[in-house]
N, C-alpha and C positions, 0 to 999 in steps of 0.2 A: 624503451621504457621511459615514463613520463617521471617529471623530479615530484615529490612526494614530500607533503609537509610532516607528517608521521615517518621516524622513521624506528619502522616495525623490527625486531630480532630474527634474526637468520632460523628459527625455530618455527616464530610464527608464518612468516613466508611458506615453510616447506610446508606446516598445515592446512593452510587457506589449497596450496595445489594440490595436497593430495582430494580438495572436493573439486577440480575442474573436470567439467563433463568435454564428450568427446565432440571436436570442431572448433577447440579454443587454443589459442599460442597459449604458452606460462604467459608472458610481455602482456600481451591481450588482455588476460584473465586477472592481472595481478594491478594493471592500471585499472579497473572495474573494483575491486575488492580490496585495496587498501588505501592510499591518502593523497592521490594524487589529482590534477586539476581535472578530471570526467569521472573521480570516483564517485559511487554511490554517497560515501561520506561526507563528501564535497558536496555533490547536491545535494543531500539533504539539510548540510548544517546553512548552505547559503540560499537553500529555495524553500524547503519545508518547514525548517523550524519558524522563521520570521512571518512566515502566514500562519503557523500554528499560534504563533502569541498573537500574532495581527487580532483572528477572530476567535480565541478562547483567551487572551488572556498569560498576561508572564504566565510562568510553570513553578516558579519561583516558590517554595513550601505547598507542590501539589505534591500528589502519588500518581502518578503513570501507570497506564497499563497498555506495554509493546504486546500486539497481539499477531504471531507473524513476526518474529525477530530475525531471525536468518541468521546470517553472519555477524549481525550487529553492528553494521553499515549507519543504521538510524538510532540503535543504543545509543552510541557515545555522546550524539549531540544530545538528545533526551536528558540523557543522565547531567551532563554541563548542565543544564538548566533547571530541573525538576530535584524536589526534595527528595523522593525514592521513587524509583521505576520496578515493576516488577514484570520481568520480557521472559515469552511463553512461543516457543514452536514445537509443532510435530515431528520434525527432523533432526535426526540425535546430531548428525556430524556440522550441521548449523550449528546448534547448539552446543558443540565444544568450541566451536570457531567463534562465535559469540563471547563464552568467555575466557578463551585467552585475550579476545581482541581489548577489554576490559580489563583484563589485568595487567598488558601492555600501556595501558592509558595509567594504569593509577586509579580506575573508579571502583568508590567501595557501595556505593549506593544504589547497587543493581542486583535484585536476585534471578536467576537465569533459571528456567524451567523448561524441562522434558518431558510430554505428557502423549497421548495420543487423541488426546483432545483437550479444551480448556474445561469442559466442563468435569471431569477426575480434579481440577486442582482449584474449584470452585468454595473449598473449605479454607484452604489456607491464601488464597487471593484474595478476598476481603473485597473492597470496592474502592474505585477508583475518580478521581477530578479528571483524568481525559483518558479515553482509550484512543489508541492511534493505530490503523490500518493502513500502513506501508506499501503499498505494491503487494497484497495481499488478496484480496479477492479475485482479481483472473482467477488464479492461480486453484480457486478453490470451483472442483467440476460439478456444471448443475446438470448435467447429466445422474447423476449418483441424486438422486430422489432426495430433495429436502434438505440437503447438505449445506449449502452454501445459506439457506435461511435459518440453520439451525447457528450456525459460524457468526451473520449477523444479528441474531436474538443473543445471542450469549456476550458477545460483545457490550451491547446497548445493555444488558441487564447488570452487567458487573458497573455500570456508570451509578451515582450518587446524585440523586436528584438535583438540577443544575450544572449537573455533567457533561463532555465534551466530548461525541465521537467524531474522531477525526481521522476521513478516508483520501490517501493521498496517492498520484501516481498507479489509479486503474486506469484502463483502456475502456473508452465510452463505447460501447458494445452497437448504438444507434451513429455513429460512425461507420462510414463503407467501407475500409482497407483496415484491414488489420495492421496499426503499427508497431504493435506491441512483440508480435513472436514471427512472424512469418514477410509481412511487407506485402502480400498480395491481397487483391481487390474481393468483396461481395465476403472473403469468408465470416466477418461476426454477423453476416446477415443470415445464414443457416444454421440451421437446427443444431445446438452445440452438441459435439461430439459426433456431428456430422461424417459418414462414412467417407461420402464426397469429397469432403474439405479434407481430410486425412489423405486422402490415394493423391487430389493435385495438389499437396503443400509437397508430400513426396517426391511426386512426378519432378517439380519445382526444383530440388534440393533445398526447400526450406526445413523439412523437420526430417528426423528418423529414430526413429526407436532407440533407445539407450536406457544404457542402467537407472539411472537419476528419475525416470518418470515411466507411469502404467504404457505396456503395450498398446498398439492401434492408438485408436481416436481420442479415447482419454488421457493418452499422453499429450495430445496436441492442445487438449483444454486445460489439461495440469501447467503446462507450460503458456497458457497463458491469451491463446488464439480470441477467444470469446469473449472477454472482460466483462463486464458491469451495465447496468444505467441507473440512471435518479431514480427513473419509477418504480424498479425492480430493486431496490434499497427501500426506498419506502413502503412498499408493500410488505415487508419484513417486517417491518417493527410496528409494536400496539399504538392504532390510531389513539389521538390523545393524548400521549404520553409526552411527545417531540416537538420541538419547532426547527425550523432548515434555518441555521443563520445566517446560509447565500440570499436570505430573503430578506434582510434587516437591513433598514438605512444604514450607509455604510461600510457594507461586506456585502452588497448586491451589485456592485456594477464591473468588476472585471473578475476575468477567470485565475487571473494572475495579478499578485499585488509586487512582488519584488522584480517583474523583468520588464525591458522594454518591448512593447509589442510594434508590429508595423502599421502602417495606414491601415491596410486593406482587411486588417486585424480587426484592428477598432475602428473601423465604418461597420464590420458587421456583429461584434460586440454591442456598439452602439443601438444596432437598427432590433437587435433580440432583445436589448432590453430594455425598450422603449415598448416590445410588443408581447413577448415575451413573459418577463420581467414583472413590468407595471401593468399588464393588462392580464395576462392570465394568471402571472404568479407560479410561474416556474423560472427555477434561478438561470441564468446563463451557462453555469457548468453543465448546465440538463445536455446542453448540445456540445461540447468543448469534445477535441480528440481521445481528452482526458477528463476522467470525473478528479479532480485536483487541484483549489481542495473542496469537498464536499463535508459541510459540520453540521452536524445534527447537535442539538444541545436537549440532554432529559429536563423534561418540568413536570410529568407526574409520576405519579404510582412507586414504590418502596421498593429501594434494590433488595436483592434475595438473599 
């Protein structure tokens, strides 16, 4: 077990394990989900927050809105930074794990919701200066008719004109191997929720059936198999309304602003957004393994 700069209560520990699904050590699961140097926390407070302000802006006297909280992995740094956060998932035992993880820290500036959707808690969520999509959309199956566009319109609509959606750590779905859940070749290139892709991820020992996610092939898209792209994000949301600020001097030329990338990286960064980029006006992230980060900013029309 890795050293942990958090160091969490003998309470919280046995809660976070009682959510590990089956094919995980505790050591495993526990250097993933609390504060150690590959957790989630970790990357988020040293990779995601610092491009969050990069291209929206301190948080500093904003409202947040975590859409997809989890365990609240990506809470704590949020909350450090932003004047009130209010973090919303569909998963009840996330969302007790969320807020103990929050009341271990000390943060009073986070209200934690359980909903089975966000749009039930559309009355008392109000609108928001950035909404943030964490490793959130894989996760949401487009197979299930209209889902995943209904998740991204609700999103973009709780924003305040001048608003900041900010989608972090999806898997680019126009990428050939699945990095995200399984590691083998062609499958985000079939039909999600593909029968196919289910029987060889199995064959594989990449996926099986378990409690935590829907039987068959929708477990495989719940879990994450299929991910996202630029174009199918924008075709979600009301033309007019948006501007992509991967597109803005600025915030247009790498996929990544906090790590160092290799040569062979940035020769082919380089050579997309020279063509890419300045000529057809699609951002770089369009092609990245990862859409992250992808920021939409609202400029029309009146939140709901």
């Amino acid at each position: 077990m890795t050293d942990r700069a958090t160091q969490y209560s003998d309470q919280f520990v046995r809660r976070v394990l009682e959510t590990i699904p089956e094919g995980w050590s505790d050591d495993a699961y526990l250097d993933v989900h609390l504060d150690g140097p590959q957790s989630r926390l970790t990357e988020f407070r040293t990779q995601a927050l610092p491009e969050l302000e990069f291209h929206c802006g301190s948080l500093e006297g904003r409202r947040v809105l975590e859409y997809g909280c989890g365990k609240g992995s990506a809470t704590v740094s949020i909350a450090t930074a932003a004047d009130e956060v209010f973090a919303f998932d569909i998963d009840a035992r996330s969302v007790d794990v969320c807020r103990a993880r929050l009341a271990e820290h000390g943060l009073e500036n986070v209200s934690v919701h359980h909903a089975p959707d966000f749009e039930s808690l559309r009355n008392v969520a109000g609108t928001f200066d950035v909404v943030v999509l964490h490793a959130v959309l894989e996760h949401v199956p487009i197979s299930v008719d209209g889902l995943r566009g209904r998740v991204l319109r609700e999103a973009f609509s709780a924003l305040r004109p001048g608003g900041y959606l900010f989608i972090f750590e999806t898997p680019n779905r126009l990428w050939p191997r699945d990095i995200h859940t399984t590691g083998l070749w062609l499958i985000p290139w079939t039909r999600a929720g593909s029968p196919w892709a289910y029987r060889r991820a199995v064959a594989a020992g990449k996926h099986h059936d378990r409690p935590d996610v829907s039987p068959g092939p929708l477990g495989l898209e719940e879990r994450g198999a299929w991910g996202a792209t630029y174009f199918g994000v924008r075709a979600e949301l009301p033309r007019g309304e948006y501007r992509v600020v991967n597109l803005e001097p600025g915030h247009d030329r790498w996929v990544r602003y906090t790590r160092t990338i290799g040569t062979k990286r940035r020769v082919l960064e380089t050579a997309l957004y020279w063509t890419a980029t300045r000529y057809a006006r699609i951002p770089v992230v369009a092609f990245a393994p990862m859409l992250s980060p992808l920021v939409i900013c609202r400029v029309g029309g009146t939140s709901e």
